[in-house]
N, C-alpha and C positions, 0 to 999 in steps of 0.2 A: 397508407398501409396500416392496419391494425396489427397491434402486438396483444398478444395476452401470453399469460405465466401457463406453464405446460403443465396439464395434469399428468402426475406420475403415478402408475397403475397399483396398487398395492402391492400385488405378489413380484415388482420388479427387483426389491430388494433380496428377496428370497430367491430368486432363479436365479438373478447375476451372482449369489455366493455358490450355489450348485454349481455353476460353471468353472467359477475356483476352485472347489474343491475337489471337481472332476480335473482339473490340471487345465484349465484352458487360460489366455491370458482375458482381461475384460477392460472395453473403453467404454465408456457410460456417452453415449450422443444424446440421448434425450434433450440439451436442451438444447440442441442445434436447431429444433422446426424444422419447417417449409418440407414435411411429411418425409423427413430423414428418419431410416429404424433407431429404435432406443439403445441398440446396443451391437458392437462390433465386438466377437469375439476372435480371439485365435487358436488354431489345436492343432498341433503336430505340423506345421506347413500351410496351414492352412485358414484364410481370413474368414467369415460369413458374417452377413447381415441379420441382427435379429429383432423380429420388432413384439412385443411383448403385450399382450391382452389380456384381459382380465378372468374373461375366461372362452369358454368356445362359442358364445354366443355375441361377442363384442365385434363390432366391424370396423374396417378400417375407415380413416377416416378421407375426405375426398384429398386431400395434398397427397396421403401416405396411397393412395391410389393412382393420384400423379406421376407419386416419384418411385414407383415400381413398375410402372407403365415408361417410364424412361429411363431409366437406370439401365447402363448399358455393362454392368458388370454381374456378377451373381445375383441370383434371387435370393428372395428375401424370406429366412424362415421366422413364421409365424408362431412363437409360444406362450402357450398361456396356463402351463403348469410346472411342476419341478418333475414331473414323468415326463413331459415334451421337451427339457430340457436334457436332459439324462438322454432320452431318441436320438436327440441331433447328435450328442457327443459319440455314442455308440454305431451311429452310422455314418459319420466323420471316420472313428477307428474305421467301419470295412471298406473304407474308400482311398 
């Protein structure tokens, strides 16, 4: 098995404090691997998966393709800005 050290995406530090500051709680998974999203947040009752790109043109990589292709719990929302991240929270609210 090969390990290597996970690149963490620049703007991840910045979206995970928007999600605070929106009121959400935030668990950092990035360095969990084996194509786990970089970040679990929570908001009003409610858990999601988020896995964080750099920006819209980055793809996923094949594990993280893996493990949303088996993952039998929520999907996995994809953001890669602090406007994408502000979306989820506001569409969390109408849900």
């Amino acid at each position: 098995m090969t390990y290597y050290k996970k690149r963490v995406d620049e703007n991840q530090n910045q979206i995970k404090h928007t999600f605070i500051a929106l009121g959400a709680s935030v668990l950092d998974l990035s360095r969990v691997g084996q194509g786990c999203p970089d970040l679990l947040i929570g908001y009003k009752g409610v858990s999601c998966l988020v896995e964080i790109k750099r920006d819209s043109k980055a793809a996923f990589t094949d594990p993280q393709v893996k493990f949303m292709q088996t993952w039998r719990g929520g999907a996995v929302s994809r953001i890669d800005s602090v406007d994408a991240a502000i979306r989820l929270i506001k569409m969390l609210d109408m849900g």
